[in-house]
Steps between C-alpha positions, in 0.01 A plus 500: 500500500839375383797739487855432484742766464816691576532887580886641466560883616791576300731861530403606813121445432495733231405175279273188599497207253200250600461162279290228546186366431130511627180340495148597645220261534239796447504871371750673674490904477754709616502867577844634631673862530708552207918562642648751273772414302410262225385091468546296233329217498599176303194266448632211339152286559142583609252733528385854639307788533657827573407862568693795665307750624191632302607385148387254309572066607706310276542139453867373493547139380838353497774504387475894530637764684361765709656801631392757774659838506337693834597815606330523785226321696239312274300181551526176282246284458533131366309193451601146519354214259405229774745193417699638271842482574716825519874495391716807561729738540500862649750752510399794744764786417519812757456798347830623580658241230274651215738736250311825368528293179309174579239774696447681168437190372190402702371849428532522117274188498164526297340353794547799688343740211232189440350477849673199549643559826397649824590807670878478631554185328490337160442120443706358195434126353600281190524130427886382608722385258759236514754697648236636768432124614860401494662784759200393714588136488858597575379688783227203645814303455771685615832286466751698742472476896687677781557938452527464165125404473436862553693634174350212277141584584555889505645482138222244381209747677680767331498331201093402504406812584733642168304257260178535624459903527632467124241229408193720670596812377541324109122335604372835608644664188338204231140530683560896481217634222289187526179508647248221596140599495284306758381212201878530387569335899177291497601321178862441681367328764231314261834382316648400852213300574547300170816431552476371869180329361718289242803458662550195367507593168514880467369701187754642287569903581304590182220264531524616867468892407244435173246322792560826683471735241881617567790472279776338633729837625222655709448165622877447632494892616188409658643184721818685577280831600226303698733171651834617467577209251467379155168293419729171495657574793226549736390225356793249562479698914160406500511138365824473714308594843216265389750213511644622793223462706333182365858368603567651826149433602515112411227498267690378174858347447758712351444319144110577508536835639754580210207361266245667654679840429618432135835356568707240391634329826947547384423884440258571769732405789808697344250821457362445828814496689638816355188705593428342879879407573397133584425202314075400468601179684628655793134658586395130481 
């Protein structure tokens, strides 16, 4: 296992921001006691499997955002892709620090009318924007030392956890009314197999949804529902992990992994960077 990472208790302890990143060389579950209050969690690359309590698992793939709203004691329950590296941010926020208002707004979710959510707590997701993945990179690199370190992070946690309960509850509120039957979700994941199957030169989103027997919006709906992402993004995750570990692992060059994955070499390390935070020829 590789983990590097840094844990800041902030106000007293009513906030923790943790950022880092981590790596496990097999399947790695976790099952922890939920701390009420709420987490947001800031995935900006990788891959897991979540469930709280007795509803349903989701897969997350990054850049998304998760957030946890528990009121009281609960169990969640995640799963690790083996060699896949995780790159994060979490904001745990006491309970104390919630307004009535932001409360309200974790129970006027459809989740919690949709069976979305547990008892006592209600699980929120959605792809992250632009603006999601650049007050986490201010965070990961925080420029200001000394006591004022404190006020920077608070404001940018703040901040992350502002923009990502509005991007959940807008994600909740699109997928509200649409409903996958069981061959609407086996024809997703047939189209996810194509794509990782021709990564090198994907099929267009119609050609993609006609070999499914989908049009193209219940496709999208259907990758954002299912893997918390559009179908090109989990694909460019996907290809991007891929290259990842041909590289870290020694088995290709930068330049051939880049290939191997359906990139040109002058784009692939600029994309690469800004998901994992390090060059590809660092891993070398």
């Amino acid at each position: 296992m590789q983990r590097e990472g840094e844990r800041f208790p902030l106000f007293s302890g009513a906030m923790v921001v943790s950022a880092g990143i981590t790596q496990f060389d097999q399947p790695k579950r976790v099952n922890a006691e939920l701390a009420a209050g709420v987490k947001t969690v800031m995935l900006l690359s990788g891959r897991l499997r979540i469930r709280i309590g007795d509803a349903g698992e989701r897969e997350i793939c990054g850049p998304a955002v998760l957030m946890i709203r528990s009121l009281r004691g609960g169990q969640r329950d995640q799963v690790f892709a083996a060699d896949v590296p995780v790159r994060y941010v979490i904001v745990q926020l006491d309970e104390k620090l919630l307004g009535s208002e932001i409360a309200a707004a974790f129970d006027r979710s459809p989740l919690q009318a949709s069976g979305g959510s547990a008892p006592g707590a209600v699980l929120l997701s959605s792809s992250a924007g632009n603006d999601l993945q650049a007050v986490a990179a201010q965070i990961m690199n925080c420029p200001i030392r000394g006591v004022e370190r404190e006020l920077y992070l608070g404001g940018k946690a703040m901040q992350l956890v502002a923009l990502a309960l509005s991007s959940c509850i807008s994600d909740a509120d699109d997928h509200d009314g649409h409903q996958f039957s069981s061959k609407d979700v086996d024809r997703i994941r047939q189209a996810r197999d194509l794509l990782v199957g021709a990564m090198r030169n994907p099929p267009s989103l119609d050609s993609l949804a006609q070999q499914t027997g989908l049009n193209v919006r219940k496709l999208n709906l259907g990758f954002r529902r299912i893997y918390r992402s559009t179908a090109y993004g989990f694909l460019q995750e996907y290809r991007l992990e891929q290259a990842y570990k041909l590289i870290s692992s020694g088995e290709m060059s930068v330049s051939e992994a880049a290939y191997h994955v359906g990139y040109g070499a002058a784009h692939f390390a600029t994309v690469f960077r800004k998901r994992f935070g390090v060059s590809p020829s660092s891993l070398r």
